[in-house]
N, C-alpha and C positions, 0 to 999 in steps of 0.2 A: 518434494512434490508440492508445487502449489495449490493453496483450495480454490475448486473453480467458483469464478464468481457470476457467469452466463451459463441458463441452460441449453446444453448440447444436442435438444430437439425445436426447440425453437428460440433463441435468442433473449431471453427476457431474463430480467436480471433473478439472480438466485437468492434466499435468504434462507438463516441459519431457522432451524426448525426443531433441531433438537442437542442438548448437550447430554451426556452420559459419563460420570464418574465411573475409570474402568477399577481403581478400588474395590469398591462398593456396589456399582450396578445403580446407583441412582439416578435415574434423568430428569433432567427440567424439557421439557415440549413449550411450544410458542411460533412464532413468528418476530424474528430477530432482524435489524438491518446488519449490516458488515458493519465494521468499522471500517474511515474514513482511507483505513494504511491497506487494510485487505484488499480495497478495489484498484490498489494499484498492482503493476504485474510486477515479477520479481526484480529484473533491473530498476525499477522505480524504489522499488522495496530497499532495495542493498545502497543505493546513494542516499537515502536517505538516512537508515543507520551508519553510512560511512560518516554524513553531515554530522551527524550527535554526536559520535566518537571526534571526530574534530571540534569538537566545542561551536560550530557555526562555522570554521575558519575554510571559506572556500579556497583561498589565497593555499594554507595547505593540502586542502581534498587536492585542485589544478598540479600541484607539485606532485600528490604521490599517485595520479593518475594519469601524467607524462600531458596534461592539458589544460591548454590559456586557459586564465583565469576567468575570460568573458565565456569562452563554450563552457565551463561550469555554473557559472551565473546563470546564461540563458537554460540551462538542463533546470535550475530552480528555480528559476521563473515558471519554467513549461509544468512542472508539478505543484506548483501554486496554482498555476491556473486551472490543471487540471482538476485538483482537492476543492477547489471555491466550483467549479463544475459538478462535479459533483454530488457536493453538499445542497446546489440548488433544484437540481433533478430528485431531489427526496423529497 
């Protein structure tokens, strides 16, 4: 399950507000932004760990995901630009 990062009554971005150690019972409370990886949706999520697990090598992600090696490129393009998006909306 992904954590949602829009609220589902009206649209506006979410932030993390409390962590809780289920150990122990201890919480920290605040107002948290996401990180940079959370605000992407899970298909974003999973190419990107696919990218680190290939050392950067898109030339093998295109290989063992049956696709040119330009449609992999532009896929990392599209979530660089989205992450620099992102990061400027904060």
């Amino acid at each position: 399950m992904k954590l949602p990062t829009i609220c589902p009554s009206c649209d506006a971005d979410l932030r993390v507000a409390k962590l809780e150690c289920l150990a122990c019972g201890t919480a920290v409370s605040g107002t948290y932004d996401l990180p940079p990886l959370m605000l992407l949706d899970r298909e974003e999520q999973e190419f990107v760990i696919r990218f680190l697990e290939n050392s950067g090598s898109l030339k093998e992600m295109a290989s063992q995901m049956g696709k040119s090696y330009p449609t992999v490129r532009n896929k990392l393009d599209d979530l660089i630009t989205k992450l620099k998006s992102n990061k400027k909306s904060k």
